[in-house]
KEBA-288545 format. One record per atom (N, C-alpha, C): residue in three letters; x, y, z. Coordinates in pm, whole numbers, padded with zeros to 5 digits, always signed. Layout:
<lumses>
ALAXYZ ...
</lumses>
This chain:
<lumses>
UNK+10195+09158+13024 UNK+10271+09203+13139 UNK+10419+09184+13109 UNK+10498+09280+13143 UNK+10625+09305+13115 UNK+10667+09210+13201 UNK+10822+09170+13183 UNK+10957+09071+13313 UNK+11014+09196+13371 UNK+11081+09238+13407 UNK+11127+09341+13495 UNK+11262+09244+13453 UNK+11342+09378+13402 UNK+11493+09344+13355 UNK+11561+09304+13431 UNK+11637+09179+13429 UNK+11759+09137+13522 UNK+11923+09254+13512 UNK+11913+09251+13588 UNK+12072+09368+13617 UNK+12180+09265+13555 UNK+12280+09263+13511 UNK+12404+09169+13454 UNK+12447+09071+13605 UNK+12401+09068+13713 UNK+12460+09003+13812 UNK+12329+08894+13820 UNK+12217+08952+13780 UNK+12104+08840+13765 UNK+12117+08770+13642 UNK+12172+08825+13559 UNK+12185+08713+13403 UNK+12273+08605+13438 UNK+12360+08653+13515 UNK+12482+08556+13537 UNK+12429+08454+13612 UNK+12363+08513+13724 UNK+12363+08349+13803 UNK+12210+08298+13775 UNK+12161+08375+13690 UNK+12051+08262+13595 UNK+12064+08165+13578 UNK+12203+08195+13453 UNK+12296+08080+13394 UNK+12330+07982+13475 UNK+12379+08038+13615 UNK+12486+07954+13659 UNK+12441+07812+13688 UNK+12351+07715+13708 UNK+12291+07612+13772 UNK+12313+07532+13639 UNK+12238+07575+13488 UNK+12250+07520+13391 UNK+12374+07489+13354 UNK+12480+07578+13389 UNK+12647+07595+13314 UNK+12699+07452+13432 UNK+12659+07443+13592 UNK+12739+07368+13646 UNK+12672+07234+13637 UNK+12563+07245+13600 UNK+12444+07072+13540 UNK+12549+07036+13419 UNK+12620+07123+13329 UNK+12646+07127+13176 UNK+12783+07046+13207 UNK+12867+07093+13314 UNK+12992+07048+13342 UNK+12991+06976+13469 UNK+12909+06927+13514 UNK+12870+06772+13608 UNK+12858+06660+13484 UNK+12739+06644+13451 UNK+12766+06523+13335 UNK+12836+06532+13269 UNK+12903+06624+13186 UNK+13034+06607+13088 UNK+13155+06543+13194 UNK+13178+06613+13296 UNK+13291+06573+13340 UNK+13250+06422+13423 UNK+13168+06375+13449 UNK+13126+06282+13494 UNK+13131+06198+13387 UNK+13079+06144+13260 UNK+13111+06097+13170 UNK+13247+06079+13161 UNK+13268+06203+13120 UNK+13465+06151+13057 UNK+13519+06113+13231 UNK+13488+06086+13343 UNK+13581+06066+13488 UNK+13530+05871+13455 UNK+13415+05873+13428 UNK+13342+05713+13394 UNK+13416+05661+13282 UNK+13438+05699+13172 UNK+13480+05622+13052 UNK+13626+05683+13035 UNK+13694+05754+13069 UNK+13838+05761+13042 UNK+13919+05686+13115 UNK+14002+05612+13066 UNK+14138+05547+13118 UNK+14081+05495+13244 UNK+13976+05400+13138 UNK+13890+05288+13197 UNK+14023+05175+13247 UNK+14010+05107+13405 UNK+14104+05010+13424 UNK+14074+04833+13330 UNK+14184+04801+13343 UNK+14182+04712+13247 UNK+14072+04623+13292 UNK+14032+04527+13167 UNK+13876+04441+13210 UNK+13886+04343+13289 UNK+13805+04344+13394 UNK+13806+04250+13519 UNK+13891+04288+13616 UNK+13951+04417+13631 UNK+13997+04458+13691 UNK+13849+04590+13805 UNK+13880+04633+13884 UNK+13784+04710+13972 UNK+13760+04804+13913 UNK+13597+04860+13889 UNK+13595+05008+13881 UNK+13620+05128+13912 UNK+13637+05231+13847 UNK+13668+05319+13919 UNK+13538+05342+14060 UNK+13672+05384+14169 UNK+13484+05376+14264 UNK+13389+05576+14291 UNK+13319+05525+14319 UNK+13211+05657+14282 UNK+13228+05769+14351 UNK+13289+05750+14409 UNK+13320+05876+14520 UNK+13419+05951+14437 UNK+13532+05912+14349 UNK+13610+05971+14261 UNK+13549+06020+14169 UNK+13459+05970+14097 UNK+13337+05993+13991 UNK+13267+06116+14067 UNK+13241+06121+14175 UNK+13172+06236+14218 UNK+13292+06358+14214 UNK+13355+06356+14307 UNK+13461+06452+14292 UNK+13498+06493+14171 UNK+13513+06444+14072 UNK+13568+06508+13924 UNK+13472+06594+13858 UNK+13334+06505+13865 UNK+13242+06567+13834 UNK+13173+06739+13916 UNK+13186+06731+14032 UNK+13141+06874+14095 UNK+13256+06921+14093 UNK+13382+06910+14040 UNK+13494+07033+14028 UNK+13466+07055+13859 UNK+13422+06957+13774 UNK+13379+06994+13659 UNK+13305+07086+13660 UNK+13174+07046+13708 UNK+13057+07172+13771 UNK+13112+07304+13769 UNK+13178+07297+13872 UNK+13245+07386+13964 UNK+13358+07503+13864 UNK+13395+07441+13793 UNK+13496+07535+13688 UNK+13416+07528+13606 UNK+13298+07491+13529 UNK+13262+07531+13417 UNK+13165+07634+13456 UNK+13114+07645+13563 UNK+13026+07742+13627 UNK+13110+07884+13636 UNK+13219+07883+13729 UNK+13292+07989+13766 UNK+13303+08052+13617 UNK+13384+07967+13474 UNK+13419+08022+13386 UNK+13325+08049+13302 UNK+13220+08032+13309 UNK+13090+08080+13223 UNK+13073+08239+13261 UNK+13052+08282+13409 UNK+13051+08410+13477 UNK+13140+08496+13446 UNK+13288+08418+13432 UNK+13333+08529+13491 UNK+13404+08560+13288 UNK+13365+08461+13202 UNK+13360+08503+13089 UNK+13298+08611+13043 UNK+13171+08574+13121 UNK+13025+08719+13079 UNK+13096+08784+13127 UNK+13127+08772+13255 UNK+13193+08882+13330 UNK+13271+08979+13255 UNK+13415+08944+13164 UNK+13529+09018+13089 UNK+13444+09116+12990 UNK+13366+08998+12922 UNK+13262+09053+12809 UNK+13224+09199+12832 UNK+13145+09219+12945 UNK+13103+09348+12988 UNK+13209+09427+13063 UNK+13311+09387+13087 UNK+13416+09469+13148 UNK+13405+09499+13239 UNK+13354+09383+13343 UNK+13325+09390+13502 UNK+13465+09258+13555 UNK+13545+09389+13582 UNK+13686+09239+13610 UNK+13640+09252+13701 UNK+13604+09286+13830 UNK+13574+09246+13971 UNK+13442+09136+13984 UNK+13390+09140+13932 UNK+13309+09029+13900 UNK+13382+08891+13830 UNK+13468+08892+13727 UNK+13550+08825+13685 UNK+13642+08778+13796 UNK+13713+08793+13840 UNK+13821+08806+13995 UNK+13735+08716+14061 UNK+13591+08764+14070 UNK+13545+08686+14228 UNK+13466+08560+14170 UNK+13438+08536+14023 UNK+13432+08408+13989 UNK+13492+08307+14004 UNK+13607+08361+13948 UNK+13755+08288+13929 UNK+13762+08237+14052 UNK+13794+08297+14190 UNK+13818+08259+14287 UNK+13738+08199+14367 UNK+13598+08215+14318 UNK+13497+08118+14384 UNK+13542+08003+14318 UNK+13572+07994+14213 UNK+13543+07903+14130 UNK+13679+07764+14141 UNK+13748+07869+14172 UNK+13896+07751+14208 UNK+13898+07690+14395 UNK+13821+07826+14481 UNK+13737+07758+14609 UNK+13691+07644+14599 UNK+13558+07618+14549 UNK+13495+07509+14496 UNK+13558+07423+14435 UNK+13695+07385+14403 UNK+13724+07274+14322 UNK+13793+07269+14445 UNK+13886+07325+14486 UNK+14027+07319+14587 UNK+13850+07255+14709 UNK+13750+07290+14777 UNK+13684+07267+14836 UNK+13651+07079+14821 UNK+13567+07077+14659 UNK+13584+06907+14618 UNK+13679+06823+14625 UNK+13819+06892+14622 UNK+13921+06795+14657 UNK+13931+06763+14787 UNK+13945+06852+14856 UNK+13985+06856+15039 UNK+13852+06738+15079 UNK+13725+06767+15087 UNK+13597+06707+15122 UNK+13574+06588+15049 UNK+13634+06542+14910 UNK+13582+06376+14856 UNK+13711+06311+14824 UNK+13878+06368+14889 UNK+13941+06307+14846 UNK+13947+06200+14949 UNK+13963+06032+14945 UNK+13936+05977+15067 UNK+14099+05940+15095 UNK+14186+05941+14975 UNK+14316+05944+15063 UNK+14422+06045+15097 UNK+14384+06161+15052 UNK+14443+06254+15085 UNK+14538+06293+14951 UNK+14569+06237+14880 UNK+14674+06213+14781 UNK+14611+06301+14671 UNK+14665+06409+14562 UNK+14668+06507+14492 UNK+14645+06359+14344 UNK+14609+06449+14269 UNK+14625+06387+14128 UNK+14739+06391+14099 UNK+14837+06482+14115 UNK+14995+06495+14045 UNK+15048+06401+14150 UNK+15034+06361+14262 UNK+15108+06242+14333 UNK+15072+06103+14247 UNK+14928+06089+14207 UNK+14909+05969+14135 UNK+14963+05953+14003 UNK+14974+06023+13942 UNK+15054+06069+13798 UNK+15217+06037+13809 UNK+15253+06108+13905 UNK+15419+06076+13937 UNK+15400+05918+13940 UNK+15365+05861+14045 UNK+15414+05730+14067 UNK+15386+05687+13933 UNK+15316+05699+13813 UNK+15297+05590+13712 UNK+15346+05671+13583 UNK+15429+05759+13636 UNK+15539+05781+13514 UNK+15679+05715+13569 UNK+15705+05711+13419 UNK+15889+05614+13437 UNK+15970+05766+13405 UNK+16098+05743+13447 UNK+16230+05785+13416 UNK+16196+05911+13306 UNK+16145+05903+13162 UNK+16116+05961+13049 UNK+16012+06070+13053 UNK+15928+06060+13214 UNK+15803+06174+13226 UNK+15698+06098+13111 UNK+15686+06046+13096 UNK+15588+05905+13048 UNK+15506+05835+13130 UNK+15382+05800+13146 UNK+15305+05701+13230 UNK+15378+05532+13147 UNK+15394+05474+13272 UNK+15363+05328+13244 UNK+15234+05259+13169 UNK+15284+05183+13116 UNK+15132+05129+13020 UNK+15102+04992+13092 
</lumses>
């Protein structure tokens, strides 16, 4: 018995669950072990770990699509990845940030004078 061919809008979001599983643990990993705080100092806490990770998801998903997407020369499909895809992160920030504060606000305060982080 034959599969009955997926149309290019069914290949895509085949993918898509595997592509945003692919960029949850990667980005979850590197949000856990990068610019780990010093030892005996607090962990990072998990709610940040979550947030990095489903905007990881979240852009590696969009850019998987809307890659296929260019491939076949469906920019409107491409377009509405993209923009789902920056939804969903701009969405993870608004909903798990618990102080309101941007990453480039936390970055400023711990650069000096030189555009350098403090060590």
């Amino acid at each position: 018995m034959k599969r009955p061919k997926r149309g290019a809008a069914g290949a895509a979001t085949g993918e898509l669950p595997g592509a945003f599983a692919r960029g949850f643990v990667a980005t979850a990993l590197l949000a856990t072990l990068q610019d780990r705080p010093a030892p005996g100092a607090a962990p990072l806490p998990g709610r940040s770990i979550l947030r990095h990770a489903i905007q990881g998801g979240t852009a590696l998903a969009a850019g998987s699509v809307a890659a296929d997407a260019l491939l076949r020369r469906d920019y409107v499909l491409a377009l509405a990845a993209a923009t789902a895809g920056a939804a969903g992160v701009l969405a993870a920030e608004y909903l798990l940030n618990p102080a309101g504060e941007s990453a480039g606000d936390r970055r400023v305060e711990k650069e000096n004078g030189h555009g350098r982080e403090e060590e």
